[in-house]
C-alpha positions in Angstrom: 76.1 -62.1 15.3 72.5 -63.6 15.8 72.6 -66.6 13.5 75.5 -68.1 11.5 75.3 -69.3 8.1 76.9 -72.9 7.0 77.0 -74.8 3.3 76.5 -73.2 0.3 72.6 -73.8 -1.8 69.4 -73.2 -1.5 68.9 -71.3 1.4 67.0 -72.5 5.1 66.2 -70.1 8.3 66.3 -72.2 11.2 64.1 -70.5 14.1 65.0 -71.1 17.8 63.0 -72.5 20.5 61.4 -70.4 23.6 63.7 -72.2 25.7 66.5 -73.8 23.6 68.8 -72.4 21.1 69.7 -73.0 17.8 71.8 -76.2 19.1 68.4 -78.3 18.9 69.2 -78.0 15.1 72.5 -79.2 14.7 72.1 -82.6 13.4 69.4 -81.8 10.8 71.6 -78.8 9.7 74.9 -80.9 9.0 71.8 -83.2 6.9 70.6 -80.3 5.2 74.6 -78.6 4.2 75.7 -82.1 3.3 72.4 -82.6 0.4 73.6 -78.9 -0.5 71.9 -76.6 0.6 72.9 -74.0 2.8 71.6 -73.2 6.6 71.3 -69.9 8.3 70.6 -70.4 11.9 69.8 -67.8 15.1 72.2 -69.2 17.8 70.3 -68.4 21.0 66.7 -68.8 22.4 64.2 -66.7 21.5 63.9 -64.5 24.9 67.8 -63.6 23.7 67.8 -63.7 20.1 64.7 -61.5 19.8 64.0 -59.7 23.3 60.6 -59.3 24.4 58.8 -59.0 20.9 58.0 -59.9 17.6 59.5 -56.8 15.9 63.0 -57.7 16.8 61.9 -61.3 15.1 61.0 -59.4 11.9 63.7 -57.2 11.7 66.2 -59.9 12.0 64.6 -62.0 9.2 64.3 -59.1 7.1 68.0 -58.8 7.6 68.6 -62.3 7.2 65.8 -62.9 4.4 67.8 -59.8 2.4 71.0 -61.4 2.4 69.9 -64.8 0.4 70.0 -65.0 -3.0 66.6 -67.0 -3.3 63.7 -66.5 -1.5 64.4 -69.7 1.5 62.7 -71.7 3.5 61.9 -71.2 7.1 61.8 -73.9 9.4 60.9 -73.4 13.2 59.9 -75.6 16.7 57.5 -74.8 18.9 57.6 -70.7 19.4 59.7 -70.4 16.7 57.4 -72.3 14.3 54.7 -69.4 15.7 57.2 -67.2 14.9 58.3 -68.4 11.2 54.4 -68.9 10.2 53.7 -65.1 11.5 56.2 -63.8 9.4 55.8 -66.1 6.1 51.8 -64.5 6.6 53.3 -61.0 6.3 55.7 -61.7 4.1 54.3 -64.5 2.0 56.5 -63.5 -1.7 59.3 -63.9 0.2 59.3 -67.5 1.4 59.5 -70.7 -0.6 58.0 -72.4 1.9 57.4 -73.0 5.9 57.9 -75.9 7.9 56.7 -76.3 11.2 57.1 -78.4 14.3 55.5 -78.3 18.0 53.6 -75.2 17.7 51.9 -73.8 20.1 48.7 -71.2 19.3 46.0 -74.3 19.7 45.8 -76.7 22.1 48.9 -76.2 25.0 49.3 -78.8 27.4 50.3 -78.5 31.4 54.0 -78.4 30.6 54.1 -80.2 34.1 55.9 -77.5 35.5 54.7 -73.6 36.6 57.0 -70.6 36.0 57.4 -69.8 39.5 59.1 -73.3 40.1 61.2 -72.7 36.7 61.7 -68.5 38.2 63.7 -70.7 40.7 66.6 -71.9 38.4 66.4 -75.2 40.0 67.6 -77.8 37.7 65.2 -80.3 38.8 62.1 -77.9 37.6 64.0 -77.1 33.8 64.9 -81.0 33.8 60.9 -81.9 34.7 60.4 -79.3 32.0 62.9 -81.2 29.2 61.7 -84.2 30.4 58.1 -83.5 28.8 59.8 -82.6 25.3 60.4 -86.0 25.1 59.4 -89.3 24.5 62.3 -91.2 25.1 63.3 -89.6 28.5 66.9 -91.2 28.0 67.7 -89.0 24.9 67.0 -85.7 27.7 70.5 -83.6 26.9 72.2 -82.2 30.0 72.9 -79.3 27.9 69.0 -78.5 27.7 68.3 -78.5 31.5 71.1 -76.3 31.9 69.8 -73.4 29.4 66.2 -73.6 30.8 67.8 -73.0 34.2 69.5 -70.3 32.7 67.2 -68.2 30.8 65.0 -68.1 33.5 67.8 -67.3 36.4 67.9 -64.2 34.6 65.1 -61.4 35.5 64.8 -59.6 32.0 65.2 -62.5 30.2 62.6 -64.4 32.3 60.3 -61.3 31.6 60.8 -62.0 27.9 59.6 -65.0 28.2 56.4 -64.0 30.1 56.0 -62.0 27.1 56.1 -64.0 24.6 53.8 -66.7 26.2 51.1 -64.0 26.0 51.6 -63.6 22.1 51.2 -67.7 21.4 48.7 -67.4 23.7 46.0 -65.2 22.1 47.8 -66.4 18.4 44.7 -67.6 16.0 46.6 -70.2 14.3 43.6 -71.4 12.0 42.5 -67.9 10.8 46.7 -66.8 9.8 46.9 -70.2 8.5 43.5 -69.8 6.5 44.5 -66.1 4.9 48.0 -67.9 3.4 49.1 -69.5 0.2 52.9 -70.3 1.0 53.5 -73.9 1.1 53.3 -75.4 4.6 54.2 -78.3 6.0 54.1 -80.0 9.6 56.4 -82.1 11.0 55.2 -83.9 14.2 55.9 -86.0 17.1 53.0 -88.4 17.4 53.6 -87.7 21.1 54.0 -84.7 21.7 52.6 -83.3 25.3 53.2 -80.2 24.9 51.6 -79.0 21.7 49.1 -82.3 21.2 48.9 -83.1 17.7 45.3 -83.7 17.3 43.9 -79.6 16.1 46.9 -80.0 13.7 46.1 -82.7 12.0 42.4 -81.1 11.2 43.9 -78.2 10.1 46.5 -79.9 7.5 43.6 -81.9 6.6 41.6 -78.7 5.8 43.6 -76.6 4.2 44.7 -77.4 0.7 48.8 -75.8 0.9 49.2 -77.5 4.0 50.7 -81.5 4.3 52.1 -83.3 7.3 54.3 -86.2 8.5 53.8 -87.5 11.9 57.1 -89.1 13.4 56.0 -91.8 15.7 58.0 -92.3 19.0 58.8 -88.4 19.4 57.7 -85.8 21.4 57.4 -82.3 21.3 60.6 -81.7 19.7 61.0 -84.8 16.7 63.9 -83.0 15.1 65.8 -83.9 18.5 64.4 -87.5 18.9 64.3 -88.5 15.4 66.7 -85.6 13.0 66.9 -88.2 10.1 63.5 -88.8 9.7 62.9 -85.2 10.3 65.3 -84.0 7.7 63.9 -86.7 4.9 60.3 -85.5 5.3 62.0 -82.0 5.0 63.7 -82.4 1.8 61.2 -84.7 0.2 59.3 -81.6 0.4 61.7 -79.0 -0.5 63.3 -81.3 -3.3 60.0 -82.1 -5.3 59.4 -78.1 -5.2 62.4 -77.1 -6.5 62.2 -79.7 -9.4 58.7 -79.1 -10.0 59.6 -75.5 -10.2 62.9 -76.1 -12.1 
């Protein structure tokens, strides 16, 4: 199976990363299960889970997005919040609302790494790489290093990835956000050097569905630096629109 399900509720899609699986989730999802809602995650990274395109994306949330009883939430990090906003633009009566984190499609810093030194499967490149996720280099999993050295060890997979890079790439982020009405809302690392948080906070300022927290002392991935504080600003958003709606 692509993505498991867990808890029994109201129903959140949890995206994967470019480089990380759905692992980089697992402490905000046993938040999320425990306040009752149920979670629906895609286990592996996005150059897996999804190949070389964003078809294979849609497909799989149609699956998934079929399968719940009420129309869910999607939450996604850095590609897969690209990923989750695409489709909630496509599909916007299907989704209760998005939530995104560390996207890319605006402003992309050097990752402080190229792709020929990460082609290498060197763990010193993929942990320079997981390094810049963060801000508290201590918190760096083991476990992180050793799937970035993976996925891009592997030929087809590492041409997935090239892929996919293209897409955020050329991705207009203000105009897909502009055209939508589903409820949006950005979580950020005040830190993050990978997907700066500057553009973001114009365009949350600017566009009436769209809030945003900013979680100070994380990087690019706050949901692995800070998942309590992540998963409160999620369901202080998801609980007051399921009451006002109620």
């Amino acid at each position: 199976m692509l993505y498991e399900k867990t808890g029994s509720g109201y129903p959140v899609i949890f995206l994967p990363g470019l480089f990380a699986g759905g692992w980089i989730w697992d402490s905000v999802i046993k938040s999320v299960v425990e306040r009752g809602y149920s979670a629906i995650v895609f286990k592996d990274a996005i150059p897996m889970a999804f190949g070389s395109g964003y078809k294979k994306a849609k497909d799989a949330l149609n699956e998934v997005i079929a399968s719940c009883d009420e129309a869910p939430y999607l939450v996604g990090n850095s590609l897969g919040a690209l990923i989750a906003m695409h489709y909630a633009s496509e599909n916007m009566a299907k989704i209760k609302g998005l939530v995104m984190s560390g996207a890319p499609g605006q402003i992309e810093a050097d990752a402080g790494v190229s792709l020929s030194e990460l082609r290498t499967g060197d763990t010193q490149y993929a942990r320079a790489l997981m390094s810049n996720v963060y801000f508290d280099k201590t918190k760096v999993p083991q476990r992180g290093v050793d799937e970035i050295s993976r996925l891009f060890s592997d030929h087809e997979i590492h041409k997935n990835i090239v892929r996919w890079l293209s897409f955020s790439r050329k991705y207009d982020v203000p105009a897909t956000l502009n055209a939508m009405t589903v409820p949006t809302h950005f979580i950020w690392g005040k830190e993050d050097l990978i997907t700066p948080i500057e553009p973001w906070i114009v365009l949350a300022d600017q566009l009436d569905h769209v809030t945003m927290s900013i979680i100070a002392n994380c990087g690019h991935s706050p949901m692995l630096e800070a998942p309590q504080k992540f998963v409160n600003d999620f369901l202080s958003l998801s609980e007051s629109k399921l009451l006002c709606e109620g």
